[in-house]
ROLUM-180429 format. One line per field, with one value per residue (C-alpha): residue number from 1; residue in three letters; x, y, z. Coordinates in Angstrom, 2 decimals, always signed. Example, Ala and Ser with C-alpha at 12.3 -4.5 7.8 and 13.67 -1.06 7.14 Angstrom:
2
nr <- (1:2) $
rest <- (ALA:SER) $
X <- (+12.30:+13.67) $
Y <- (-4.50:-1.06) $
Z <- (+7.80:+7.14) $
% end
This chain:
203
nr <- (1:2:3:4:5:6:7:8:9:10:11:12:13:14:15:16:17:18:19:20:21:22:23:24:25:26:27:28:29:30:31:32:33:34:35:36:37:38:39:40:41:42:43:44:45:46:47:48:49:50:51:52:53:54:55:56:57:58:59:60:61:62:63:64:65:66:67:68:69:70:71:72:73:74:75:76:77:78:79:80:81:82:83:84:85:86:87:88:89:90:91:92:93:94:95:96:97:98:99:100:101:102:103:104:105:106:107:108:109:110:111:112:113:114:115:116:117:118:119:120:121:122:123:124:125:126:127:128:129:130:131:132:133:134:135:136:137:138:139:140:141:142:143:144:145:146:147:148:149:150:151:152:153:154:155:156:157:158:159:160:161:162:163:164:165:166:167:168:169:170:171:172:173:174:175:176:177:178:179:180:181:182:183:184:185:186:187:188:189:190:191:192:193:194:195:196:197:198:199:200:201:202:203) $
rest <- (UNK:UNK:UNK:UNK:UNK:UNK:UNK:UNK:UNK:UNK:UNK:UNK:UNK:UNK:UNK:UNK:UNK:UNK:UNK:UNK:UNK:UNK:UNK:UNK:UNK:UNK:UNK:UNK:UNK:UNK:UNK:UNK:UNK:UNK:UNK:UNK:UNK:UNK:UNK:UNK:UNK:UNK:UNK:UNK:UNK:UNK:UNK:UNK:UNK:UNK:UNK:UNK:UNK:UNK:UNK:UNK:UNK:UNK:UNK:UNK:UNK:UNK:UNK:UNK:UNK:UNK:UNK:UNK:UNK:UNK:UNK:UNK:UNK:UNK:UNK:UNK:UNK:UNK:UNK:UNK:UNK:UNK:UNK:UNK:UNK:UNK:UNK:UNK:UNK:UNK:UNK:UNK:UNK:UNK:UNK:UNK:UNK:UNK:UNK:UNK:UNK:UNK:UNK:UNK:UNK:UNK:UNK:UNK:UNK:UNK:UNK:UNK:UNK:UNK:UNK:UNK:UNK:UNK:UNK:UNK:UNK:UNK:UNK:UNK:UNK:UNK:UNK:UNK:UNK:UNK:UNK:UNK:UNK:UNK:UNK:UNK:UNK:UNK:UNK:UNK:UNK:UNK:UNK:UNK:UNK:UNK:UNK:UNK:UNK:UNK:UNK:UNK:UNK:UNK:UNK:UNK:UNK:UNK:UNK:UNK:UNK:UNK:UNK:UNK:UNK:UNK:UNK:UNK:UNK:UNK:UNK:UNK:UNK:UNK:UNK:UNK:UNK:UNK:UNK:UNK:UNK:UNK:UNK:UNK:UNK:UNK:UNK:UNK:UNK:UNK:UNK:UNK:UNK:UNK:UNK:UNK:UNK:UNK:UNK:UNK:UNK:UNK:UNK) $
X <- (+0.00:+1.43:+2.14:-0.33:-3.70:-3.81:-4.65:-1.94:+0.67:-0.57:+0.30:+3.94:+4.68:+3.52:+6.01:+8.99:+8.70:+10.07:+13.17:+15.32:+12.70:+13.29:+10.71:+11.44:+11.25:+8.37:+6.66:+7.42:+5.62:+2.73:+2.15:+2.79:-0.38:-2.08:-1.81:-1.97:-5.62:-7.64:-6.58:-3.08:-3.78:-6.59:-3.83:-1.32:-3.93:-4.96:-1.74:-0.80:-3.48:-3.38:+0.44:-0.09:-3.55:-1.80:+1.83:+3.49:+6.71:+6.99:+6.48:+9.66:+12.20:+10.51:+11.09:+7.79:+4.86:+1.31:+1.02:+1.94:+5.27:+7.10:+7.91:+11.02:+10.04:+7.27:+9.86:+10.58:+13.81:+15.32:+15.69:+19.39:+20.52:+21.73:+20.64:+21.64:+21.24:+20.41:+19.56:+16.51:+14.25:+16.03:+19.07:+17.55:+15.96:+19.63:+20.90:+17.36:+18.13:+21.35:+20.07:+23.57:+22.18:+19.46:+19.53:+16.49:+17.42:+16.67:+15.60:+17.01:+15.53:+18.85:+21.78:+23.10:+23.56:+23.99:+24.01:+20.37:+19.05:+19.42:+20.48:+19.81:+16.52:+15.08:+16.41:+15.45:+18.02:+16.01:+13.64:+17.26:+18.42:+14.89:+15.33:+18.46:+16.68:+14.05:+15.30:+18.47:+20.46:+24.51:+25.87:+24.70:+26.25:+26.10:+25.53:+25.05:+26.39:+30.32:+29.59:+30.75:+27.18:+27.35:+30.44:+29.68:+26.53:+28.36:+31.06:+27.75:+25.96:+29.05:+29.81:+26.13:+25.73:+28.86:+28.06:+24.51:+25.94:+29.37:+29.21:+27.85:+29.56:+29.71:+30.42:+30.54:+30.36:+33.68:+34.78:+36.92:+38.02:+35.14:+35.92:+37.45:+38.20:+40.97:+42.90:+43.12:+39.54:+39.10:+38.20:+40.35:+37.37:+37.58:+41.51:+41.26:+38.56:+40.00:+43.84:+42.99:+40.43:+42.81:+43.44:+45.77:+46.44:+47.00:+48.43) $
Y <- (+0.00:+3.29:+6.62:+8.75:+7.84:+5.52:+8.85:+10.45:+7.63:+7.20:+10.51:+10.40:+6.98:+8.79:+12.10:+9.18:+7.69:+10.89:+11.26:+12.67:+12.72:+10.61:+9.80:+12.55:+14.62:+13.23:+13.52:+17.33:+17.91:+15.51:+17.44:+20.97:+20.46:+19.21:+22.13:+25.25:+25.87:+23.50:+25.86:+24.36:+20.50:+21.56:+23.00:+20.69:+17.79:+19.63:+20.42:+17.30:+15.54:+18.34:+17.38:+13.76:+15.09:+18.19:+17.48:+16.35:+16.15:+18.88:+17.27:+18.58:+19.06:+16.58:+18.96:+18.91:+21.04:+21.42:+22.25:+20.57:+23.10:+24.02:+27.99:+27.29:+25.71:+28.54:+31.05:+31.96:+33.71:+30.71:+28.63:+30.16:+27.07:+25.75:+22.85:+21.96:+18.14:+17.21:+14.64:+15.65:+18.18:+19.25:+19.61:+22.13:+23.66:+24.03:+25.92:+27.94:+29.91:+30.56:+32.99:+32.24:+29.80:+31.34:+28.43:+25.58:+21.93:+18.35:+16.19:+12.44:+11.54:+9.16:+7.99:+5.17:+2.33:-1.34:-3.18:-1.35:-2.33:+0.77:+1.00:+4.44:+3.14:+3.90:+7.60:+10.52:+9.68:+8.95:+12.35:+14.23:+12.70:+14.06:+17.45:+17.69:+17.18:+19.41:+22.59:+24.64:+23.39:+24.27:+23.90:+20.88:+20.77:+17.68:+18.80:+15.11:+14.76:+13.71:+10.54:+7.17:+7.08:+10.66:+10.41:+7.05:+9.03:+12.29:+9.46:+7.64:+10.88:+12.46:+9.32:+9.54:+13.06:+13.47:+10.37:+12.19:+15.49:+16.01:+20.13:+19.57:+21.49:+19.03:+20.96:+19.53:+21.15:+21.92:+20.03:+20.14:+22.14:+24.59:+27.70:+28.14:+24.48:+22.39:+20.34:+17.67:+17.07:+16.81:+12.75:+11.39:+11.86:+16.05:+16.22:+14.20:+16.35:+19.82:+18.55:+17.10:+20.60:+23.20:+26.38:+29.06:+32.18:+34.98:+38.16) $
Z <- (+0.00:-1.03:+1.05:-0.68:-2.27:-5.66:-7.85:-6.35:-6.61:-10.30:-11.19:-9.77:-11.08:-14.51:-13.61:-12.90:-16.42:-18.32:-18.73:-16.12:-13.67:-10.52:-7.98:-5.76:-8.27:-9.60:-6.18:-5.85:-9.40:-8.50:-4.92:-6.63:-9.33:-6.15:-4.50:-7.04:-8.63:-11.49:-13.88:-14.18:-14.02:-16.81:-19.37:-18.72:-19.47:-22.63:-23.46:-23.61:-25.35:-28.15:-28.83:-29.26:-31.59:-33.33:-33.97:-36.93:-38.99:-41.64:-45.07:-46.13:-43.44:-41.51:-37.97:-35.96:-36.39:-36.46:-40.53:-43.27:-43.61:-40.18:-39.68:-41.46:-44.39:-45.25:-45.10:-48.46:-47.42:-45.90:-49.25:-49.76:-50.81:-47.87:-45.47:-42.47:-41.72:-38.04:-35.87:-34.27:-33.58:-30.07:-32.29:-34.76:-31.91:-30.62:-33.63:-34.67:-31.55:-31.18:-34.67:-36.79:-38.88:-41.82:-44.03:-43.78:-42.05:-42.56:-39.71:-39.46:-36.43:-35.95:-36.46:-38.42:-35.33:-36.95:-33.79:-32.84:-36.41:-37.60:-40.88:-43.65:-44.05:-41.13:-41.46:-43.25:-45.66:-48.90:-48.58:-48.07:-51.82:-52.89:-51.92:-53.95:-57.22:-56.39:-54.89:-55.81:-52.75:-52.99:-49.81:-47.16:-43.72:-41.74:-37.97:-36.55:-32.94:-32.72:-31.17:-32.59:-34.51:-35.73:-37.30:-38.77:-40.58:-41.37:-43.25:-44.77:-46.32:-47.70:-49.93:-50.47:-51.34:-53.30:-55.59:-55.72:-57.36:-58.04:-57.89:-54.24:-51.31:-48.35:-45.29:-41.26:-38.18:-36.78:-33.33:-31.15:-27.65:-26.44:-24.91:-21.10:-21.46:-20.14:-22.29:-19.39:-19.11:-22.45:-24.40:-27.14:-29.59:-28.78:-28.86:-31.96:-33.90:-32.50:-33.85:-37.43:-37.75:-36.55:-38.59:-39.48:-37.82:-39.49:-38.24) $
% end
């Protein structure tokens, strides 16, 4: 028999299965919607439902929305030839607000991982090759994670794209050691990127 009543205990063991949420976390949310007014726990339950109703992949970029075309897609002023290919929506999200990048994106929602069964099927990958025979795309930077997996599918769509169209520029994201780092904390993978993509300096 729990602590607290069964509705109570539902709606924490419900708050524990997201990510990063632990039970006593999970209890402090649960207990906080107890206590403010009906308003909230009304929102948040429509809020909720609506997303799983409402939301979508864009039919191009395949980031989520709730139209056919996300924001970035109907903005005419963002087909400068340019995409930026990600991993998943929180990654665009990432880079659509730091406000550098003015291009449009293309959502894999993965990575290339064999041993998990998944293989450039089960990506994005075929709709990317589409775009590039229907819009005037010159420049496509591959912004997947530098993990094992993310290289492995930066490696996988370059020999792709490049056999795709020759006059292609193939860009990736440059790596290596942040700012106010220290070079003793840092993994082989970082030392590694940040020494094979280091640059002149010019006075």
């Amino acid at each position: 028999m729990g602590v607290y009543p069964s509705s109570l205990e539902n709606l924490i063991e419900q708050f524990s299965k997201l990510p990063g949420i632990g039970q006593k976390s999970a209890t402090r949310m649960a207990l906080y919607i107890l206590r403010t007014n009906r308003d909230l726990a009304d929102n948040l339950a429509k809020s909720l439902v609506a997303v799983k109703e409402k939301i979508k992949f864009c039919s191009i970029c395949f980031n989520l929305t709730d139209d056919d075309l996300c924001t970035v897609c109907r903005n005419a002023s963002r087909a400068n030839g340019t995409i930026c290919v990600v991993e998943s929506p929180a990654d665009q999200l990432a880079l659509e607000e730091s406000g550098i990048f003015k291009g449009r994106y293309h959502v894999l929602h993965g990575v290339l991982a064999p041993l998990d069964g998944v293989g450039p099927e089960d990506l994005k990958i075929g709709a990317l090759l589409d775009r590039l025979d229907r819009e005037e795309i010159q420049e496509v930077i591959l912004a997947t994670n530098p993990t094992t997996e993310g290289e492995a599918t930066a490696s996988f769509l370059f020999n792709l794209l490049s056999q795709k169209r020759g006059d292609l520029k193939i860009t990736r994201i440059a790596m290596g050691i942040p700012m106010g780092a220290d070079l003793r904390y840092m993994d082989r993978m970082t030392l590694e990127h940040a020494l094979k993509r280091r640059v002149s300096i010019r006075p």
